[in-house]
Kinemage of the C-alpha trace (Angstrom):
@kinemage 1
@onewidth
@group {chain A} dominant
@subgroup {mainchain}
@vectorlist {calphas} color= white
{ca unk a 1} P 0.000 0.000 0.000
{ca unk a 2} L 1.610 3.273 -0.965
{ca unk a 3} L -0.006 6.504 0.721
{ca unk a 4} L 1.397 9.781 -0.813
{ca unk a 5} L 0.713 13.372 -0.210
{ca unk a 6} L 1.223 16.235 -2.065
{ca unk a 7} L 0.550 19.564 -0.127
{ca unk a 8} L -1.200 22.233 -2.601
{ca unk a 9} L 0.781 25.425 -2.967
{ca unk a 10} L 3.780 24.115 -0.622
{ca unk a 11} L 6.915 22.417 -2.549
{ca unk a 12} L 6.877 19.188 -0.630
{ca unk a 13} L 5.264 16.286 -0.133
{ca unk a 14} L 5.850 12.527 0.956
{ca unk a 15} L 5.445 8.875 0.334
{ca unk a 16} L 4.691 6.475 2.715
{ca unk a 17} L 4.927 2.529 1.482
{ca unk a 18} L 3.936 -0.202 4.175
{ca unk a 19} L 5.560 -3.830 3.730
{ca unk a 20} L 5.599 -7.287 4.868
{ca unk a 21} L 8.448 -7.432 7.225
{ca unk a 22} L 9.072 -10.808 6.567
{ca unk a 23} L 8.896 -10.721 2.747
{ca unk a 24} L 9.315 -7.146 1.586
{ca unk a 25} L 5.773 -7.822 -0.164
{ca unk a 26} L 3.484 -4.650 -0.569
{ca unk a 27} L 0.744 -5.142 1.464
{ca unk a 28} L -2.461 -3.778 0.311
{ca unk a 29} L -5.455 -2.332 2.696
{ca unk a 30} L -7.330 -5.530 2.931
{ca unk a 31} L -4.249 -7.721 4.029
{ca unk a 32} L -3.231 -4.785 6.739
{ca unk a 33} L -7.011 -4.770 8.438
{ca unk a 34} L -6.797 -8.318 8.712
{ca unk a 35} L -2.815 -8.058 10.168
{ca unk a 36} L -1.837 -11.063 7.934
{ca unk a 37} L 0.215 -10.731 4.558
{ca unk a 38} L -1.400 -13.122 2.120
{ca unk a 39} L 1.831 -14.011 0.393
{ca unk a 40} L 4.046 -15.345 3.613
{ca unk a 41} L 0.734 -15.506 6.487
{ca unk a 42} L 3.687 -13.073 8.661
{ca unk a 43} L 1.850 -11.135 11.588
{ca unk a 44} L 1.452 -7.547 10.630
{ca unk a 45} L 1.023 -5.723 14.010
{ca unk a 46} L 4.434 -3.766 13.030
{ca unk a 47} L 4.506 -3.666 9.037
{ca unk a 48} L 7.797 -2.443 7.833
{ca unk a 49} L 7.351 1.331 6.409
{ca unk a 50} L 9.645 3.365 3.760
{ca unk a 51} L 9.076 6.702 3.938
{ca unk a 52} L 10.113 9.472 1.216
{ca unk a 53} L 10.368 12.937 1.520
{ca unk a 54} L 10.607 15.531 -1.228
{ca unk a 55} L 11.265 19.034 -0.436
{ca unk a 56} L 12.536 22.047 -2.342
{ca unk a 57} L 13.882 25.337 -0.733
{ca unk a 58} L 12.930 28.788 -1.297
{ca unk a 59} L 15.161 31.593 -0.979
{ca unk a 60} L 13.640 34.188 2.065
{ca unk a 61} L 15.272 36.916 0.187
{ca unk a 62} L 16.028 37.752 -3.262
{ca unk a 63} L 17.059 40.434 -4.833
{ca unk a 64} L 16.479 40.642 -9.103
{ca unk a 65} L 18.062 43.167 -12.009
């Protein structure tokens, strides 16, 4: 299951992917209510989670000729 967020008007936003611990299997909403990944039957009361974060910066002060 991959959860992303993209903030409107801000220059970031993140990406959260929850997997099997066990099997590095993406585990989809179904699998994660019932805390048992279908591919390997591994307990899913602590999922593994990668998380990505995009940002950009913005100068505070710029000065233009």
């Amino acid at each position: 299951m991959v959860i992303e967020k993209q903030a409107i008007g801000d220059d970031c936003a993140h990406k959260v992917e929850i997997l099997c611990p066990n099997c590095d299997r993406d585990i989809d909403p179904q699998e994660l209510a019932a805390n048992k990944c279908n591919d390997c039957g591994h307990d899913l009361s602590d999922p593994k989670q990668n998380v990505e974060i995009h940002a950009t910066s913005v100068p505070a002060f710029a000065i233009t000729f």
